[in-house]
C-alpha positions in Angstrom: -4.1 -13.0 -21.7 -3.2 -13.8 -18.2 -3.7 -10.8 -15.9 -1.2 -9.1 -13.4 -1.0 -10.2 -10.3 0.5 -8.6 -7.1 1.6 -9.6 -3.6 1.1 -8.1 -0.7 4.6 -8.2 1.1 3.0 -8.5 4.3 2.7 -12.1 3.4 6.7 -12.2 3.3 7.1 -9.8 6.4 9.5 -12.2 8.0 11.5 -13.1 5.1 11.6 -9.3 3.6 12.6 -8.5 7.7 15.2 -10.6 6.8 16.1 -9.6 3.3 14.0 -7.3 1.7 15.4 -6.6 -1.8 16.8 -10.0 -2.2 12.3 -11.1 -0.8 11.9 -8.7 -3.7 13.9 -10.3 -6.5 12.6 -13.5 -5.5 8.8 -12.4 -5.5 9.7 -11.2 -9.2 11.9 -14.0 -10.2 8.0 -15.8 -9.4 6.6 -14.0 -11.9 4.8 -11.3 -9.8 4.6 -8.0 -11.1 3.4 -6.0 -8.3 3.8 -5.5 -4.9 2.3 -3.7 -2.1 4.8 -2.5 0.3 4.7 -4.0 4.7 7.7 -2.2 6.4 10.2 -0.6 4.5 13.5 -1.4 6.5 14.7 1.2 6.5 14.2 2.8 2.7 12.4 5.7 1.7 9.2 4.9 -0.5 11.1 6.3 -4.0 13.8 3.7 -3.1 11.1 1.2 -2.4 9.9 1.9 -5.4 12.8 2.2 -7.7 14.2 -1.3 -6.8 10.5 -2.8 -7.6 10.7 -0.8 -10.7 14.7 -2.2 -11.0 13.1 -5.4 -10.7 10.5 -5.4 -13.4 7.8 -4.8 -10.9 5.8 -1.5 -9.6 4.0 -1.0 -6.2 0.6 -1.2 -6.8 -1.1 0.3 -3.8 0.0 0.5 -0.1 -1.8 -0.7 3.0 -1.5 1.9 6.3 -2.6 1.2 9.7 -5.2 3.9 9.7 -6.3 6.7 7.5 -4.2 10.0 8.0 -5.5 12.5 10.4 -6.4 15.6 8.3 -2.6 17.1 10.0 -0.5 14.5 8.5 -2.7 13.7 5.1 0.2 16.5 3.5 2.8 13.7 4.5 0.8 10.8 3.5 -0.1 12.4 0.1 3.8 12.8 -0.4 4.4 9.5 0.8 2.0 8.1 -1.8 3.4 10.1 -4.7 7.1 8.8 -4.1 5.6 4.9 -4.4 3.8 6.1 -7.4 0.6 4.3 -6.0 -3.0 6.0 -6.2 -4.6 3.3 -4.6 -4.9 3.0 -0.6 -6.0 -0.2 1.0 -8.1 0.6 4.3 -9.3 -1.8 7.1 -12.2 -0.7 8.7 -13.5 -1.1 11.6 -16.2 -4.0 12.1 -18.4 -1.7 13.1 -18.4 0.2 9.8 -20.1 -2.6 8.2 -23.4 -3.3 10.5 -25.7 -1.3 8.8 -26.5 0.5 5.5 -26.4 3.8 7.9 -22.9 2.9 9.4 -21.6 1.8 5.6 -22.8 5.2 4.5 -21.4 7.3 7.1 -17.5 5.3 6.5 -18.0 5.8 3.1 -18.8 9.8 3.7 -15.9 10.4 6.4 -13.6 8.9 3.1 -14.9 11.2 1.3 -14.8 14.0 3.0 -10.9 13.1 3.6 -10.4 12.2 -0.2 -11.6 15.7 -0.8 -9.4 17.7 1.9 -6.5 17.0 0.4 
């Protein structure tokens, strides 16, 4: 059995710019059954999600700039809820990955975040 696959709209951010529910319908005419969300254009994240959802298709994580300060992780939490996501897609820094001590200490600050909310 073949397994799900997802797109990251950020691939499409020109064309979903554009057009984003008709990107959408044509990411799921495709075939794909997941999405994770770029800009929204305008729509709230339950109406992101609802027309994914409309479509066949559900958002599967999201990808923010930067991890939420501790003040706005309330908002973010929210935010996160409405796409009906649990999974959050970080970039870190470069300098997060040159040593075992650096990986360590990223992986800790996450932590510590995960577990102030």
């Amino acid at each position: 059995m073949a397994k799900p696959i997802a797109l990251q709209m950020y691939s499409l951010r020109e064309e979903a710019a554009a057009d984003l529910i008709g990107t959408l319908r044509k990411v799921a005419e495709i075939g794909y059954v997941g999405v994770e969300p770029d800009e929204l254009q305008g729509m709230r994240p339950e109406e992101y999600a609802r027309v994914a959802s409309d479509l066949g298709m559900k958002v599967c994580s999201t990808w923010p700039t930067a991890l939420p300060e501790n003040e706005t992780m309330s908002e973010f939490m929210q935010q996160q809820r409405a796409f009906g996501t649990t999974i959050v897609v970080l970039e870190p820094d470069p300098s997060e990955y040159e040593t075992v001590e650096t990986v360590t200490g990223a992986a800790a600050a996450l932590e510590e975040k995960a577990r102030s909310y």
